[in-house]
C-alpha positions in Angstrom: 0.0 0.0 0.0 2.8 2.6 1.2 6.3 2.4 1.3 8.6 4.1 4.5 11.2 6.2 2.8 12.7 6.1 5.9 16.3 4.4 6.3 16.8 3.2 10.3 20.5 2.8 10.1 21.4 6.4 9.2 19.5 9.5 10.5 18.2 11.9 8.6 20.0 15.5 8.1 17.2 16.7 9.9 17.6 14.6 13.5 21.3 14.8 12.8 20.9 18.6 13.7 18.2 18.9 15.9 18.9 15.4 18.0 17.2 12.1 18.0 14.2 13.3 20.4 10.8 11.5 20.3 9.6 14.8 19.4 11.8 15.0 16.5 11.8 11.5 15.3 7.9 12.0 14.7 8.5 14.5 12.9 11.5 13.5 10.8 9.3 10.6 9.9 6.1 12.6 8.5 8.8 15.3 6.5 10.4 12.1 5.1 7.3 10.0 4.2 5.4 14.0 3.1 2.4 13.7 1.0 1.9 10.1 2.7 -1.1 9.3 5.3 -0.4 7.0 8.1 -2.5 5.6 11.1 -1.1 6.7 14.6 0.3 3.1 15.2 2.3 3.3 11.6 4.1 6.5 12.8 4.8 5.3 16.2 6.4 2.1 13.9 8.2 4.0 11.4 9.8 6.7 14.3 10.7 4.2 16.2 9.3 5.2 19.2 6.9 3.5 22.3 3.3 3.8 22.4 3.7 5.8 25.7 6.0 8.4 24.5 4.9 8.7 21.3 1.1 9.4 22.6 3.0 12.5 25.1 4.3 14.0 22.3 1.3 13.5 19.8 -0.5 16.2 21.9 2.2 19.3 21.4 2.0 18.1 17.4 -1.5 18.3 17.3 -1.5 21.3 19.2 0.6 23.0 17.1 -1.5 22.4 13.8 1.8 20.2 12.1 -0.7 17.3 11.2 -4.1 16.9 9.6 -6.5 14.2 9.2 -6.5 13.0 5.5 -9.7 10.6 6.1 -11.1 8.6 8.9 -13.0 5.2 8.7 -14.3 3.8 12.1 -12.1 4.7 14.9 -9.4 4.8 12.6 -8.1 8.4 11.5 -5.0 8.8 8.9 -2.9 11.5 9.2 -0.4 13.2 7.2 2.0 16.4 7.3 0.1 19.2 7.5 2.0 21.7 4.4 -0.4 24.7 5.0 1.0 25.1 8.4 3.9 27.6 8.4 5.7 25.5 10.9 5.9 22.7 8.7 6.8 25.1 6.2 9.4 26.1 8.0 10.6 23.0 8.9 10.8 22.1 5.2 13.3 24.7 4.3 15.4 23.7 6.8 15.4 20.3 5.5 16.3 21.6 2.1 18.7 24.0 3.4 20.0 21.0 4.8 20.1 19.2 1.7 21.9 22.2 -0.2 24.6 22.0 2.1 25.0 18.5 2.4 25.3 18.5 -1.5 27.3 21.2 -1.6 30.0 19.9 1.1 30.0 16.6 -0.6 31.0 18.6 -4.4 33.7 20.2 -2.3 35.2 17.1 -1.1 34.9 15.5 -5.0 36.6 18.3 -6.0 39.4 18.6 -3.7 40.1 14.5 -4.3 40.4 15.2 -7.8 
């Protein structure tokens, strides 16, 4: 159905700056899997995270607007990154600041082996 774009063995640009919190890891995983919808136990899955702590920290995301529900069936909501939020938005150019840079240090060190 979906695919995690998510690679557990090497963090992300993103939780290499700003620490491997739960906090963070949630929301590493929604900017890495944006455009996506997953249940509440899929994220808690895919960051890596316990029920428990994930559920403490679900509460300041919600809070802050950085997720919406895409649909609901039952019980069951999905949710996905919320891109109207200017949070997330900001948290976006970060990760593609982060990106830039990355890229750009890695021409640097091509060219200076060369």
């Amino acid at each position: 159905l979906y695919q995690y774009i998510r690679h557990m063995k090497e963090s992300s640009l993103l939780l290499k700056l700003t620490s491997e919190t739960p906090l963070f890891r949630i929301i590493d995983f929604l900017v890495e899997n944006k455009g996506l919808e997953f249940t509440k136990k899929e994220i808690i899955e895919g960051s890596n995270i316990s029920r428990a702590t994930f559920f403490n920290y679900w509460k300041v995301i919600e809070s802050y607007g950085l997720v919406r529900v895409t649909r609901k069936f039952g019980k069951t909501k999905l949710y996905t990154l919320n891109s109207s939020n200017i949070i997330v938005n900001k948290i976006l150019d970060l990760e593609k600041e982060l990106i830039s840079n990355a890229i750009e240090k890695e021409r640097k060190e091509v060219v200076l082996h060369n």
